[in-house]
C-alpha positions, 0 to 999 in steps of 0.5 A, spaced: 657 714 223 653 708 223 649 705 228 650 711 232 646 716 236 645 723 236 647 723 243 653 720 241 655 726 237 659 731 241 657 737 239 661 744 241 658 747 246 657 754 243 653 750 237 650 747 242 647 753 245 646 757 239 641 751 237 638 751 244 636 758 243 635 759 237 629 754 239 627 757 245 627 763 240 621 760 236 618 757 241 617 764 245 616 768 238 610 763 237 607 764 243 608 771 243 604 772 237 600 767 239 596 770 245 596 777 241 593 775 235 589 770 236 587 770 243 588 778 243 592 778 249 595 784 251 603 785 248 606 785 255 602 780 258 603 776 252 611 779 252 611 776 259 608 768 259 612 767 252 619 770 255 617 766 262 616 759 257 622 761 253 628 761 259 624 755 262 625 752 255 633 755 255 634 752 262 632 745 262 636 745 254 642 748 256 642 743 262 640 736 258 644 738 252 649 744 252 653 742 259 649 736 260 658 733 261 658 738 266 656 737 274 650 742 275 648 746 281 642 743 285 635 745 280 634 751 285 641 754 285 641 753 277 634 756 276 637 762 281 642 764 276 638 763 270 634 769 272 640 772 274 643 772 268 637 773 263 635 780 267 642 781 266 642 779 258 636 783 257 639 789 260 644 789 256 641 787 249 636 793 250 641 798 252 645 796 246 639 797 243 638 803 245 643 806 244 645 804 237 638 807 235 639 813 239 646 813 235 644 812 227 638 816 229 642 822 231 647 821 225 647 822 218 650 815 218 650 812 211 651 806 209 658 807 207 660 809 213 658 802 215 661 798 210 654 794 209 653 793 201 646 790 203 641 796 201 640 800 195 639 806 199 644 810 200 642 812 206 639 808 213 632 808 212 627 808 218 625 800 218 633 799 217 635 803 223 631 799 227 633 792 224 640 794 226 639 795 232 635 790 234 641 786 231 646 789 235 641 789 241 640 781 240 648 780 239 650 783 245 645 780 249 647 773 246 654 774 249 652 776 255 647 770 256 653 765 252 658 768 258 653 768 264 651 761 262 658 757 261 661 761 266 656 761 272 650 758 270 653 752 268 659 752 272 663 745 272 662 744 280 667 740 284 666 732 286 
């Protein structure tokens, strides 16, 4: 590939707005951790301007990098879904969440019972339970954003 661009480069879509997010997801987090260790914010009004930053930074990547190909809704009407399907994600990412929490708290669940071979304990330990339901949480959220996203958001529009 001599010569070319990166713009050059097809990448797939999914790749893409893995990339996109994953950035964004640095971008909010230091941000986040910013305001509430160094300039002593509140956590949720710090929460609020990181994550406000966050969805900008995932809209304008998924628009000029993941379905630059395709024909966008105008600005207004794209942003409208942005919103839309960010509150539907962060509804499904906490109740998942949630819910798996709720699930491995009230279980005597082992890690056998999981088929996970990554801990030594033979049990989930606090901090454990907490870590896989965040992870479940994010996940779900994920295929929310990625299926709201490449079905609405990003629609190919008509000519």
């Amino acid at each position: 590939m001599t010569g070319s661009s990166i713009s050059a480069v097809k990448m797939n879509p999914l790749v893409s707005f893995l990339l996109v997010g994953g950035g964004s997801f640095i971008v909010d987090l230091s941000i986040y951790l910013s305001l509430i260790e160094l300039a002593a914010w509140q956590p949720f009004v710090a929460r609020t301007l990181a994550f406000m930053v966050g969805l900008g930074l995932t809209w304008f990547g998924n628009r000029k990098f993941t379905f630059r190909e395709r024909s966008q809704l105008s600005t207004l009407k794209q942003c409208r879904w942005v919103i839309t399907i960010a509150a539907i994600s962060a509804l499904a990412n906490l109740g998942a969440f949630h819910l798996m929490r709720l699930h491995l708290l009230a279980s005597t669940l082992t890690l056998e019972d999981l088929d996970l071979v990554i801990f030594t304990s033979n049990t989930l330990t606090g901090i454990q339970v907490e870590i896989i339901s965040f992870a479940v949480g994010v996940l779900v959220g994920l295929i929310v954003n990625w299926l709201g996203s490449n079905h609405f958001t990003f629609k190919n529009q008509p000519a």
